[in-house]
Backbone as JSON, one array per atom type, in Angstrom:
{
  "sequence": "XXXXXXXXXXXXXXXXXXXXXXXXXXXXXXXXXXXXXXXXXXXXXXXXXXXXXXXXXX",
  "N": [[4.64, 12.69, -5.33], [2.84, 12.57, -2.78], [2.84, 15.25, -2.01], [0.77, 16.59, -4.24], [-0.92, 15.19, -3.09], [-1.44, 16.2, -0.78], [-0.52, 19.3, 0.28], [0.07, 20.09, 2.4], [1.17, 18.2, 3.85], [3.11, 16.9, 6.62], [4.51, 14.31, 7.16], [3.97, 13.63, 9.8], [1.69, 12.08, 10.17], [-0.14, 9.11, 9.93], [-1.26, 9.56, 7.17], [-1.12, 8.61, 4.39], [-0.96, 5.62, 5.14], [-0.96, 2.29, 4.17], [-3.79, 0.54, 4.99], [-5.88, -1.34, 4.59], [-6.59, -3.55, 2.03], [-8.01, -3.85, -0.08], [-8.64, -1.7, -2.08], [-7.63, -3.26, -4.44], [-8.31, -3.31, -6.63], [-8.4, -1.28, -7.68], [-5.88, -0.5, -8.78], [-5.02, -1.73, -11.3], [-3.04, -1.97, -12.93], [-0.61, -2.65, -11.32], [2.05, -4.46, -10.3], [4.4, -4.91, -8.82], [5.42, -4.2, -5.35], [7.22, -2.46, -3.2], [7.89, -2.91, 0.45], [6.3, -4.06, 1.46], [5.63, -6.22, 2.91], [6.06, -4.7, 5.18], [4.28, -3.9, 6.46], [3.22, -2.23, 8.76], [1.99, -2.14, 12.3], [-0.97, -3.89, 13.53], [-2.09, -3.89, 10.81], [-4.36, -5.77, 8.1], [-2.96, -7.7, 6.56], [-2.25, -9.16, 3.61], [0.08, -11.49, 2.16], [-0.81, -13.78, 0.26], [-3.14, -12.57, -0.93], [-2.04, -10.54, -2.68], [-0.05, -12.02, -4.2], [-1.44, -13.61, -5.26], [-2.76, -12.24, -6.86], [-0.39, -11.73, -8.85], [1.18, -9.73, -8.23], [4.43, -8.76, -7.32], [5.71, -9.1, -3.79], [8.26, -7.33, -2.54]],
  "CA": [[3.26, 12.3, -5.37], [2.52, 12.84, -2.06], [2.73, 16.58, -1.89], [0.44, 16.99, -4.74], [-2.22, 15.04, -2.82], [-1.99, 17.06, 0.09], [0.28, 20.19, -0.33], [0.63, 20.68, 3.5], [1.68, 17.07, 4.39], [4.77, 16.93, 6.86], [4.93, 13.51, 7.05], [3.56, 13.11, 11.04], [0.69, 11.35, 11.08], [-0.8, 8.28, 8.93], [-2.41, 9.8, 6.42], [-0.47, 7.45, 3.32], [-0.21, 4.39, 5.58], [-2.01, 1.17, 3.93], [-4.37, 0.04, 6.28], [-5.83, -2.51, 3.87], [-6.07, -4.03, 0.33], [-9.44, -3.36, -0.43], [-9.03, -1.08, -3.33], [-6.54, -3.62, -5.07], [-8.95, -3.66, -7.88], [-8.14, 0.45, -8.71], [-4.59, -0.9, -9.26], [-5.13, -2.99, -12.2], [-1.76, -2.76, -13.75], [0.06, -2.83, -10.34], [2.94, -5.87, -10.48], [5.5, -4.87, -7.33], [5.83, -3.21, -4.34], [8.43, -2.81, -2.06], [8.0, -2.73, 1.42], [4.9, -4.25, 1.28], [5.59, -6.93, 4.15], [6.19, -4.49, 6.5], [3.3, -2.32, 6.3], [2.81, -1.79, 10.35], [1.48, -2.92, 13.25], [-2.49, -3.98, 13.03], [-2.94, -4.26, 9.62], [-4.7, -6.77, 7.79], [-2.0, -7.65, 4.77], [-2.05, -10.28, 3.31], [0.76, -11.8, 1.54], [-1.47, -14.47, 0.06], [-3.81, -11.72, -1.62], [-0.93, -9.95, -3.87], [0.74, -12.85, -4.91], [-2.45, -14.51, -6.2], [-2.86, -11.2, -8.52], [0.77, -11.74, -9.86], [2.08, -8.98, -8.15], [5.67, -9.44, -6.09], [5.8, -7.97, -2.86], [9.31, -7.71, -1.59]],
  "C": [[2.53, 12.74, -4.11], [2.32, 14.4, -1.83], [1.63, 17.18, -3.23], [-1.26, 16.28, -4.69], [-2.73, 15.38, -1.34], [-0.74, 17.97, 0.66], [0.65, 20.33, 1.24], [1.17, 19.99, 4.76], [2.89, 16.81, 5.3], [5.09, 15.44, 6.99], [4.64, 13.25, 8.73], [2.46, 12.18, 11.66], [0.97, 10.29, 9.42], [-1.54, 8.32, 7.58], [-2.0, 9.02, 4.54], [-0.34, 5.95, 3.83], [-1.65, 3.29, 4.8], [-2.49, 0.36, 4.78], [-5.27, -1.02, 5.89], [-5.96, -2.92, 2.41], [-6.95, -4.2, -0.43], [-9.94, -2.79, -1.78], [-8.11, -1.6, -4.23], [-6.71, -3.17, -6.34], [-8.59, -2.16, -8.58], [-7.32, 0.37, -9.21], [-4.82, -1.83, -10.23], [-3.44, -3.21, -12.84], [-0.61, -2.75, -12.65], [0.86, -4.43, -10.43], [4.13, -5.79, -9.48], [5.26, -4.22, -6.82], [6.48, -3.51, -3.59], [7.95, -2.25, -0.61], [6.75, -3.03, 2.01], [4.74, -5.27, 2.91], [5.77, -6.21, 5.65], [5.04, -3.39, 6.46], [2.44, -2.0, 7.92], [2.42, -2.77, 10.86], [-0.66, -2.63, 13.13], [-3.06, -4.29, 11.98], [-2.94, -5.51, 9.1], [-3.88, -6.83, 6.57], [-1.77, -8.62, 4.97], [-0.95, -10.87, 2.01], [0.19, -12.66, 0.13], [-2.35, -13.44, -1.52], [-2.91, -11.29, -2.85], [-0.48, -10.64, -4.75], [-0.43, -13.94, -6.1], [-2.88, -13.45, -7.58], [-1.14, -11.46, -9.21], [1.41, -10.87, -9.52], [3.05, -9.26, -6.97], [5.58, -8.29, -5.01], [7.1, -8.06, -2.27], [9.48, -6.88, -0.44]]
}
């Protein structure tokens, strides 16, 4: 997925990192993600938010 939304991606900077949860609503049929609790240092993530849509974050 990633290479076909920016073909020349090496994987050095931020440019996939979730920085917040804003566009949950584009995800409508979204129901897990993994690695969701650790999504860096700074960001606003809220555990609270996900779980009230029904989706598990482990």
């Amino acid at each position: 997925m990633y290479y076909e939304c920016s073909p020349v991606w090496d994987g050095e900077d931020d440019l996939f990192d979730v920085c917040s949860l804003d566009d949950l609503d584009l995800l409508p049929n979204l129901r897990r993600t993994v690695g969701a609790r650790n999504c860096g240092l700074g960001v606003p993530f809220k555990a609270e938010i996900l779980e009230a849509r029904g989706i598990i974050a482990d």
